[in-house]
Residue, then its C-alpha position, 0 to 999 in steps of 0.5 A: x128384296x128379302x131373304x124369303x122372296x129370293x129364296x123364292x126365286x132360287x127356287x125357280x132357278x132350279x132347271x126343269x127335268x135337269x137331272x138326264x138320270x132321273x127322267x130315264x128311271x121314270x121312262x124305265x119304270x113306267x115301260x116296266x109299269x105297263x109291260x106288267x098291266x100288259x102280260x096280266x091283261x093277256x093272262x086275264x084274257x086268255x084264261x077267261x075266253x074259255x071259261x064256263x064260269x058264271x059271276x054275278x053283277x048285283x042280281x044279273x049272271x053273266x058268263x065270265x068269259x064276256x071279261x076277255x073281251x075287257x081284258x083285251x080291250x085293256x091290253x090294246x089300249x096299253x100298246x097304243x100307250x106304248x107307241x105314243x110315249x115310247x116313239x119308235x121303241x114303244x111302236x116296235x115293241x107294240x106292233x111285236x107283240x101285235x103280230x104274236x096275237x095275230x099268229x096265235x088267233x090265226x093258228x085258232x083259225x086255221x082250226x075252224x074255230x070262228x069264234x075267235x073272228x071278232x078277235x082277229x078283225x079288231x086285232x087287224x084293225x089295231x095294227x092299223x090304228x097303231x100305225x096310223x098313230x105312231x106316222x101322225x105322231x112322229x110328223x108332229x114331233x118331228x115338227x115340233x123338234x124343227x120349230x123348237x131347234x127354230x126357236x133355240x137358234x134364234x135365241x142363241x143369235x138374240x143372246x149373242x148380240x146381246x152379248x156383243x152389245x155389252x161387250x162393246x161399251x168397254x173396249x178392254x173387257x171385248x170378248x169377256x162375256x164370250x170367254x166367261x160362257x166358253x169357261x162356264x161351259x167347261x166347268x159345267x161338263x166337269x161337273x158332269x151336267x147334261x148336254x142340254x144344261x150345258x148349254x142353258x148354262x153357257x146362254x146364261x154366262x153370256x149375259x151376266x154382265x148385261x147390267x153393265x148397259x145401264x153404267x154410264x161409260x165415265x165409270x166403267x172405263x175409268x182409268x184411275x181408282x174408283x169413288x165409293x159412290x162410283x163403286x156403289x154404281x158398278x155394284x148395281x149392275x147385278x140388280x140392273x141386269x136381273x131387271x133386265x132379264x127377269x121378265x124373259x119366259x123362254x128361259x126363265x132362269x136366264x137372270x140368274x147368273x146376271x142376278x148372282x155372279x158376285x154373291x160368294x160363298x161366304x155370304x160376303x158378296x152382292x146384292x143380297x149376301x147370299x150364300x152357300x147353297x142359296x146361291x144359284x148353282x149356275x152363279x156360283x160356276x159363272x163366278x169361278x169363270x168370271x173372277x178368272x176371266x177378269x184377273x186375267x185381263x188387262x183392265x183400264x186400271x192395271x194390267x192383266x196378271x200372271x196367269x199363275x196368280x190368278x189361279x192361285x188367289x182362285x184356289x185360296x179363295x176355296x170356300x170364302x168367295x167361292x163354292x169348294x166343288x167349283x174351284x175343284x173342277x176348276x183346278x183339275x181343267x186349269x192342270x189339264x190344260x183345257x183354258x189354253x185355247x180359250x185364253x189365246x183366242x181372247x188375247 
């Protein structure tokens, strides 16, 4: 695979609507969009209801006061805008201003002013609409929030069994893929991703070592030092496990951290020496959480070290086989105490 064509997949890795902050500007501004198009359709209807100004459609006269009618036929499409993009907000904010117009129109009313009767029916009747819409639109999304909470929980049990299946092969490295997404999720929220990136990250770490299904048991239990030839074959298990995962659509960048947990920083890693910020953001957090999982572990050819060791060889690796704003989380969770937990639950 070349460098074009993965940096072609990373871009795909690359979360959809990731960034919380950006979605709410977009939902403040287009509210604000049609809040302006909404006072400006009343304006206009307001002050051509009354007009007695004529205005010329190629050689045709018409009274100006026929564009209220426009106007106000704008304005009602706008606040049922409102309820279908803004939920319950939107339903409020569109029923207020709704019964502000059936106030005023009655008021006209209470004057003997029949005129203003096509007004207040089509009024009446797009309270109605707006109500019939918003309870139809809120059984439907509920529904679909059910079935997609369906759909999550689901895949978190696939995932899970998954994860138990990779796990299994190696008695020593039982709960690493558990330890790895526990430590994933709490570098992520340091680094203040959001509640819903949080978790894709977390289902992401649990896989990471799937490709280790694919290595025969002989070597990935071997006790003493590794051949090349056999460490050549532990090596491919990135590139096994993004084939495994490449094809799932549900999360499509659920490979990711399988494909890219051991590319470092310094573009000295594997498979495909990637580096800096060509490396997935989800990989280079799962390296972090993976490297201190491992050194941490008692392994069939040593024994677990010092948890101070390993924290150290993290932090001097800062910039070389890891990103710099990794470690540095890292490091602040690791001072904080915030590892301890999952670390003795692991032991």
């Amino acid at each position: 695979m070349d460098k074009r064509a993965n940096n072609d997949e990373n871009q795909k890795t690359i979360f959809k609507n990731a960034d919380p902050r950006k979605r709410k500007i977009a939902s403040i501004v287009g509210f604000s969009l049609l809040l302006v198009f909404y006072i400006a359709t009343e304006l206009g209807s307001k002050m051509t209801s009354t007009s007695t100004e004529i205005f010329m459609i190629g050689k045709k006269p018409l009274p100006l006061s026929a564009l209220a009618g426009v106007f106000s036929s704008i304005s009602t499409i706008i606040l049922i805008c409102w309820t279908v993009f803004y939920r319950k907000k939107g339903f409020r904010i569109s029923m207020i201003f709704l019964s502000l117009r059936i106030l005023r129109l009655s008021t006209t009313l209470i004057n003997f002013n029949p005129a203003i009767l096509p007004a207040f029916f089509i009024t009446i009747a797009t309270i109605t609409a707006n109500l019939i819409i918003y309870t139809q639109n809120e059984k439907i999304l509920k529904y679909k929030d059910w079935h997609r909470k369906e759909v999550e929980d689901f895949t978190k049990e696939i995932i899970g069994a998954f994860a138990n299946c990779i796990d299994g092969k190696d008695s020593y490295t039982n709960g690493h893929s558990l330890r790895v997404a526990k430590y994933t999720r709490l570098l992520a929220k340091k680094l203040g991703e959001s509640d819903e990136t949080i978790e894709k990250f977390y289902n992401i770490a649990l896989l990471h070592d799937i490709g280790k299904i694919g290595i025969p048991d002989a070597i990935l239990t071997k006790p003493g030092k590794l051949t090349p030839e056999e460490f050549d074959v532990i090596k491919s298990h990135p590139q096994r496990g993004y084939e495994i995962l490449k094809d799932i659509k549900i999360q499509e960048d659920i490979s990711a951290g399988a494909h890219y947990h051991h590319e470092r920083f310094d573009a000295k890693g594997y498979p495909d020496k990637l580096g800096g910020n060509d490396i997935p953001w989800v990989a280079r957090i799962i390296s972090v959480a993976d490297a201190f999982d491992a050194m941490g572990s008692t392994r069939p050819y040593r024994q677990k070290l010092p948890i101070d060791f390993v924290v150290q060889e993290i932090e001097n690796a800062s910039g070389t086989q890891f990103d710099p704003t990794v470690v540095k989380a890292f490091m602040e969770l690791y001072k904080e105490g915030a590892f301890t937990e999952v670390r003795e639950q692991g032991t």
